[in-house]
C-alpha positions in Angstrom: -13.7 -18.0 -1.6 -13.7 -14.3 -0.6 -12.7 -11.7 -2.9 -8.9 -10.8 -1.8 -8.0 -7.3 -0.1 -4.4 -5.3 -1.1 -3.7 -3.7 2.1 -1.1 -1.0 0.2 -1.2 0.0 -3.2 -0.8 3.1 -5.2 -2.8 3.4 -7.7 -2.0 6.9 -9.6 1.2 6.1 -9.2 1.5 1.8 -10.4 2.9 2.3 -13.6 5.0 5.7 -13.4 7.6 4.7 -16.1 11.3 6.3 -14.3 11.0 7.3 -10.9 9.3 9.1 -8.8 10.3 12.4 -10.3 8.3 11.9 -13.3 5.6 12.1 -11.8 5.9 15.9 -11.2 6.0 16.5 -14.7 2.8 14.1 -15.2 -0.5 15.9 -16.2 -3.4 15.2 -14.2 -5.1 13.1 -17.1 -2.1 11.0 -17.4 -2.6 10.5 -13.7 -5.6 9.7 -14.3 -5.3 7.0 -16.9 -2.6 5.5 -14.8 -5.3 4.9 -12.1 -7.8 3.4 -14.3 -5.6 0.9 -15.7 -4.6 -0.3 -12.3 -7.9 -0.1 -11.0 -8.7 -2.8 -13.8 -5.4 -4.6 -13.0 -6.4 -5.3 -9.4 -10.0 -6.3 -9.9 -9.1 -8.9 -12.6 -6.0 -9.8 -10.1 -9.1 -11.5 -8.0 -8.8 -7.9 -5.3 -12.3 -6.7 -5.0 -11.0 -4.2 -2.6 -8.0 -1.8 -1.7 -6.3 0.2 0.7 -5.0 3.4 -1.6 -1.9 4.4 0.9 -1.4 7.9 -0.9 -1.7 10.1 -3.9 -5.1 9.2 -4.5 -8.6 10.9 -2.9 -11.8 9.7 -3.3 -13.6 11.1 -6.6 -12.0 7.9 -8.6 -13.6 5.7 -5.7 -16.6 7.2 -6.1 -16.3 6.8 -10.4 -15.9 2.9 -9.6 -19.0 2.8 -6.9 -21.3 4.9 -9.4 -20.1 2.1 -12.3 -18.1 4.7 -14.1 -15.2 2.9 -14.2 -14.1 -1.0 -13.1 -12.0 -1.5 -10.2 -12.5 -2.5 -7.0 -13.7 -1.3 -3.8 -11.2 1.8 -2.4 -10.1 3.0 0.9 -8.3 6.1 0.5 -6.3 7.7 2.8 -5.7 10.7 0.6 -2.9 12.6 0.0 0.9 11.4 1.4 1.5 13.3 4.1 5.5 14.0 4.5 7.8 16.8 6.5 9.8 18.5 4.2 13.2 15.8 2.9 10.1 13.1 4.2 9.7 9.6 2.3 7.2 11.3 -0.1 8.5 14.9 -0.4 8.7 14.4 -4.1 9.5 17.9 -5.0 12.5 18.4 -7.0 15.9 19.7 -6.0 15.2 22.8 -7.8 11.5 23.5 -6.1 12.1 24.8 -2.8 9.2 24.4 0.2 6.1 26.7 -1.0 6.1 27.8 2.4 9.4 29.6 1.6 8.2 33.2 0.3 7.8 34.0 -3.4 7.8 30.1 -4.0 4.9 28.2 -5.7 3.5 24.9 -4.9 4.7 21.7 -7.1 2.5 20.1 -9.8 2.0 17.0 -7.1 1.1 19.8 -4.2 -1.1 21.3 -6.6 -3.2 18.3 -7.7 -3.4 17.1 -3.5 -1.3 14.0 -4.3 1.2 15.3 -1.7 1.1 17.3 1.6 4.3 19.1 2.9 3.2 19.4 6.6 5.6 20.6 9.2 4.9 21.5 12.7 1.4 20.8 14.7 -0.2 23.3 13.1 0.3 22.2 9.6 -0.3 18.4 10.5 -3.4 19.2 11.5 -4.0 20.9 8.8 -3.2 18.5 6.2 -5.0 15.5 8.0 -8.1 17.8 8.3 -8.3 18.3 4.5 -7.4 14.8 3.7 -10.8 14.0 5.6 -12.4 17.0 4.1 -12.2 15.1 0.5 -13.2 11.9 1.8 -10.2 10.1 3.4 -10.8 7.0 5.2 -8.4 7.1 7.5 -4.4 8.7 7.4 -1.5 8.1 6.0 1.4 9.4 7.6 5.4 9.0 6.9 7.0 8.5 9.9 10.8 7.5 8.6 13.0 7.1 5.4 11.8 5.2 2.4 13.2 3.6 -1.0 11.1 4.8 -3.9 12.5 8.9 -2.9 15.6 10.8 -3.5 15.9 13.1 -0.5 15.4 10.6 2.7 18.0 8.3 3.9 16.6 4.8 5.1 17.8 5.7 8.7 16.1 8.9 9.4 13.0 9.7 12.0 10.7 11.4 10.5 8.0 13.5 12.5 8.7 14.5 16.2 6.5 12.7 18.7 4.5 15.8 19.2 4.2 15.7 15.3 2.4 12.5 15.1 0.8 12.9 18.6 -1.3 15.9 16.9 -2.3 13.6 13.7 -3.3 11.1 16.4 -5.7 13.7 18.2 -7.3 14.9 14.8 -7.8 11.2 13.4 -9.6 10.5 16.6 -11.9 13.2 16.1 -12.7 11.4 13.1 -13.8 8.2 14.8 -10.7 6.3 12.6 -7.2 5.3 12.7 -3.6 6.5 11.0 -1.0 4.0 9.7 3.0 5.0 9.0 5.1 4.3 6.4 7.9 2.9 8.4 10.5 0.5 8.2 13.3 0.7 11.5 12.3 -0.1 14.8 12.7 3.8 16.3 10.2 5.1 13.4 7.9 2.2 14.4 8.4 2.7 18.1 7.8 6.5 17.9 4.7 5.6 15.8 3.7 3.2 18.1 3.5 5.2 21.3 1.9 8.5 19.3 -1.4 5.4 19.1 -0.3 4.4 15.6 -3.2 1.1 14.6 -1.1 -0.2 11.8 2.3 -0.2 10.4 3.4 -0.6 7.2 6.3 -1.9 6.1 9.0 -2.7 9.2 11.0 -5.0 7.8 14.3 -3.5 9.5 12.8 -4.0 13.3 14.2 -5.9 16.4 12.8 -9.1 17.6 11.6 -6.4 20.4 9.7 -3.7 18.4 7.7 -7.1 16.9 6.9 -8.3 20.4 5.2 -4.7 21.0 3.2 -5.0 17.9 1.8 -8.2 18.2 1.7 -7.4 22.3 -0.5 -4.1 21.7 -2.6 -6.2 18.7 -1.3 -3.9 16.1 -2.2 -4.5 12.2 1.3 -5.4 10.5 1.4 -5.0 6.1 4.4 -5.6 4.9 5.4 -6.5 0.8 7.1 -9.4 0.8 8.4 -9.6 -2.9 11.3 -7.3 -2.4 12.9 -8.9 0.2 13.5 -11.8 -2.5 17.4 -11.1 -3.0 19.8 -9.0 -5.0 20.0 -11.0 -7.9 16.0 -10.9 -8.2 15.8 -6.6 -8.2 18.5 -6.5 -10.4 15.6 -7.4 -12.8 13.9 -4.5 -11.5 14.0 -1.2 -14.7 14.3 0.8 -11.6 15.2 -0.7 -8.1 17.8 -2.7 -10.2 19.5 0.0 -12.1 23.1 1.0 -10.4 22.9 4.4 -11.5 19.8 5.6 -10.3 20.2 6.5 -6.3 17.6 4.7 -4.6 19.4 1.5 -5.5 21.7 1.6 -3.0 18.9 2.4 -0.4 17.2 -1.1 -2.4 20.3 -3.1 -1.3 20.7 -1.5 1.9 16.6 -3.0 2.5 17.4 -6.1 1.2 20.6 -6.7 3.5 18.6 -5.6 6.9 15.3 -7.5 6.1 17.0 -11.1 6.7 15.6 -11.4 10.0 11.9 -10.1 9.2 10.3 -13.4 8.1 11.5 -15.4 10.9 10.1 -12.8 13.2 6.6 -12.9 11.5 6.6 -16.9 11.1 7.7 -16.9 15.7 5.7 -14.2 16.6 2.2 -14.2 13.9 1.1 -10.5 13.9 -1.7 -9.4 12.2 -0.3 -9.5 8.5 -1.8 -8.3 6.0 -1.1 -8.2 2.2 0.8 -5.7 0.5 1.6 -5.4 -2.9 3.0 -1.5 -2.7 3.5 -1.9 -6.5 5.3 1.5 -8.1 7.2 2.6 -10.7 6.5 0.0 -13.2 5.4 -0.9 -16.0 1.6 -3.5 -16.6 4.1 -6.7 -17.7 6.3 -6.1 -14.4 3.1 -5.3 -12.4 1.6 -8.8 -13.5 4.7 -10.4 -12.6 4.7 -8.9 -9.4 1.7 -9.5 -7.9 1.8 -12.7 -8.9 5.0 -13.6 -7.5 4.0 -11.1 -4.2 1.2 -14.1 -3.9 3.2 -17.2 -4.3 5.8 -16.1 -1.7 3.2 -15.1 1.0 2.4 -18.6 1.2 6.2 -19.8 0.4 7.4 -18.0 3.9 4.5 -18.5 5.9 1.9 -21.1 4.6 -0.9 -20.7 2.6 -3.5 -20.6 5.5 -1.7 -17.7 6.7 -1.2 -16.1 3.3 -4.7 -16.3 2.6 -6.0 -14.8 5.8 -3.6 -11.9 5.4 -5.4 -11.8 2.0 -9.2 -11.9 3.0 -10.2 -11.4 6.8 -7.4 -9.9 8.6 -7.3 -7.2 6.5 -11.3 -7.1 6.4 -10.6 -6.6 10.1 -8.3 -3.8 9.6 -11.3 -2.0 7.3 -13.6 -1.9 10.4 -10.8 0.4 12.0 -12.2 3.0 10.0 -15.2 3.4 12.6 -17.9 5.8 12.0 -15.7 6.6 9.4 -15.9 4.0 7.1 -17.4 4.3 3.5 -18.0 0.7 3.1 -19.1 -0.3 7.0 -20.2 -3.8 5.9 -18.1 -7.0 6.5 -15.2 -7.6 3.9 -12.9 -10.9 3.3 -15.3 -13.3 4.5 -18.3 -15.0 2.7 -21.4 -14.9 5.6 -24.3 -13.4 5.9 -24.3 -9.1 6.0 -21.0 -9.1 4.4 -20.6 -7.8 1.1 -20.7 -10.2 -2.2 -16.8 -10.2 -3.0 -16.4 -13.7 -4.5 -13.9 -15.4 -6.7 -14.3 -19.0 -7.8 -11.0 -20.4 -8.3 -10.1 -23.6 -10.4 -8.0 -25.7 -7.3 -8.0 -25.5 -3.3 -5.9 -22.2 -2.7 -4.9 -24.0 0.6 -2.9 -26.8 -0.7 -2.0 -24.9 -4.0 -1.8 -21.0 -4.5 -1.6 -21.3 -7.8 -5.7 -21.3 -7.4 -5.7 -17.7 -7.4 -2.2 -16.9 -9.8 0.2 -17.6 -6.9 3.5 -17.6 -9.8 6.8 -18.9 -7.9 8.5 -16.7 -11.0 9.2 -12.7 -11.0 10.3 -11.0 -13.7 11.6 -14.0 -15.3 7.7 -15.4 -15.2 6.1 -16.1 -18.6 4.6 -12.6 -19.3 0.7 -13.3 -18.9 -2.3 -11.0 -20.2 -4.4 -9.3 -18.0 -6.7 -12.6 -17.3 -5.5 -14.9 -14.0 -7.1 -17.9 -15.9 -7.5 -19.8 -12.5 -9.6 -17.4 -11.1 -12.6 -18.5 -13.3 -15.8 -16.0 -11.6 -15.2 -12.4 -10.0 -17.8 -11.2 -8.3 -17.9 -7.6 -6.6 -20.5 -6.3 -4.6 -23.3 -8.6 -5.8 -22.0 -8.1 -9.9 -20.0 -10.7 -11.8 -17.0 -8.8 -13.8 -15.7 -12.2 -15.3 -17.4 -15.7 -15.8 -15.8 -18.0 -17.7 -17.4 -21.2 -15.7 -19.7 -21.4 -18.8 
């Protein structure tokens, strides 16, 4: 079968012990190491490619493609782009906005993991040097997220002009921008700015998903933390009571109910999404392999596994002119790259092929080998065997 495609991962950022505060007082080598562990993580997950939704540019990409390092195959959209109080304005309280004068620029500002960008100026600013170190295509955060401090789940983010001015510049480019968005007013303002994808929007109305799947959007949503209460109580972060974005965790959990019905009715083009943060390489096992299991669970394994392999390798060729990799992904055919996994089992009667685990954190805690996934091929070289 095709190598499998994460539409939304982080990978400086995968196993952040705390919360996303920590990482400020993170040193870029720490960073660093972070990456490469997760980088390793996805490949021997059975994902020979990623979509890198933030924090990351594109000289770790280029570390893997030179051999440097394992991992698999990166799209990166560069740096989070967020208005000040945005989903990834992870300043501190006490750092006020650089723009502010006598102020400095945050240890994330400073190593280009975040973009403050307020106003049209600025927004075009920020998306221009995002492509100027290699971006793929942009990342923008259109409305309130769980993983900050400072956003409510509620709040627009961006004015229409705002994004309208990102969508002018990324066209330039020949490529596309995707939001972080979850309600249906941040996807709806995304939407008629020319977002291409959405990520996330599992708080929208039965109408919001008619315009998606009416205008042929792309549609990556994690699936894993819509599980239930009891579940992410598990979670060392998301479950813990004292630490503020567990209320916003709840509050996503309660408005979600409706969100698989409206994907099972209405079929957009899902994608995978693992959006795995702030935890640690047991819980990030765990994860994936539950984030898997219920893909197919809710929707069917056909439909899991598309969302897995060529959907999102349709979602790659967005990138245009653009595109560092411009040869055909999630499919095995001739002129598409050599992404193969050989699987023990028929992953469409049993998901389980590729590690599908109907357990989350109370799974057995495995090692960093998925022994079902017996041959991982990227690009044309084998990175495990163990057919012989």
């Amino acid at each position: 079968m095709p190598g499998l495609i994460d539409s939304h991962v982080h990978m400086t950022h995968a196993f952040v012990e705390g919360d996303t505060r920590a990482m400020e007082g993170m040193t870029w080598e720490e960073i660093g190491a972070v990456a490469v562990s997760s980088a390793r993580e996805a490949l021997m997950s059975g994902f020979t490619t990623v979509r890198d939704m933030g924090g990351m540019g594109t000289g770790f990409k280029r570390a893997i493609d030179k051999g440097l390092l394992v991992g698999p195959r990166i799209y990166s959209a560069g740096a989070y782009i967020a208005q000040t109080a945005g989903h990834t304005d992870l300043r501190l309280r006490s750092q006020p906005n650089a723009q502010f004068w006598g102020m400095e620029y945050s240890n994330l500002e400073r190593l280009n993991i975040i973009r403050i960008a307020d106003g049209i100026p600025v927004m075009l600013a920020a998306v221009r040097e995002n492509f100027s170190e290699g971006a793929a295509y942009i990342k923008i955060h259109a409305g309130g997220g769980i993983s900050s401090q400072k956003d409510p789940l509620h709040t627009i983010q961006y004015t229409p002009e705002e994004l309208g001015a990102a969508k002018q510049a990324v066209e330039n480019w020949d490529t596309y921008f995707t939001v972080h968005a979850y309600t249906s007013p941040t996807v709806e303002q995304a939407l008629a700015a020319g977002a291409e994808c959405i990520d996330h929007a599992q708080l929208i109305t039965e109408e919001t998903m008619r315009k998606i799947v009416g205008n042929g959007i792309f549609l990556s949503s994690n699936l894993t933390a819509m599980a239930g209460k009891e579940q992410s109580a598990n979670h060392p972060v998301y479950g813990d009571p004292t630490n503020p974005i567990h209320h916003k965790t709840m509050q996503f959990i309660e408005g979600s109910s409706n969100f698989i019905d409206l994907i099972k009715k209405h079929e957009p083009k899902w994608v995978f999404n693992s959006d795995i943060v702030l935890s640690t390489q047991t819980y990030y096992r765990q994860h994936m392999d539950h984030e898997k299991y219920i893909a197919g669970e809710w929707f069917g394994n056909h439909f899991a596994l598309k969302g897995m392999t060529s959907t999102p390798g349709q979602l790659a060729q967005l990138t245009g002119h653009n595109n560092p990799y411009p040869g055909l992904l999630g499919v095995i055919e001739e002129g598409a790259y050599a992404d193969i996994l050989v699987v023990d089992g028929n992953p469409l009667e049993d998901l389980s092929a590729i590690g599908a685990d109907s357990g989350w954190f109370d799974a057995e805690p495995r090692g960093e080998d998925v022994e079902t996934i017996r041959l991982i091929m990227k690009d044309g070289k084998i990175y495990k065997n163990t057919l012989q």
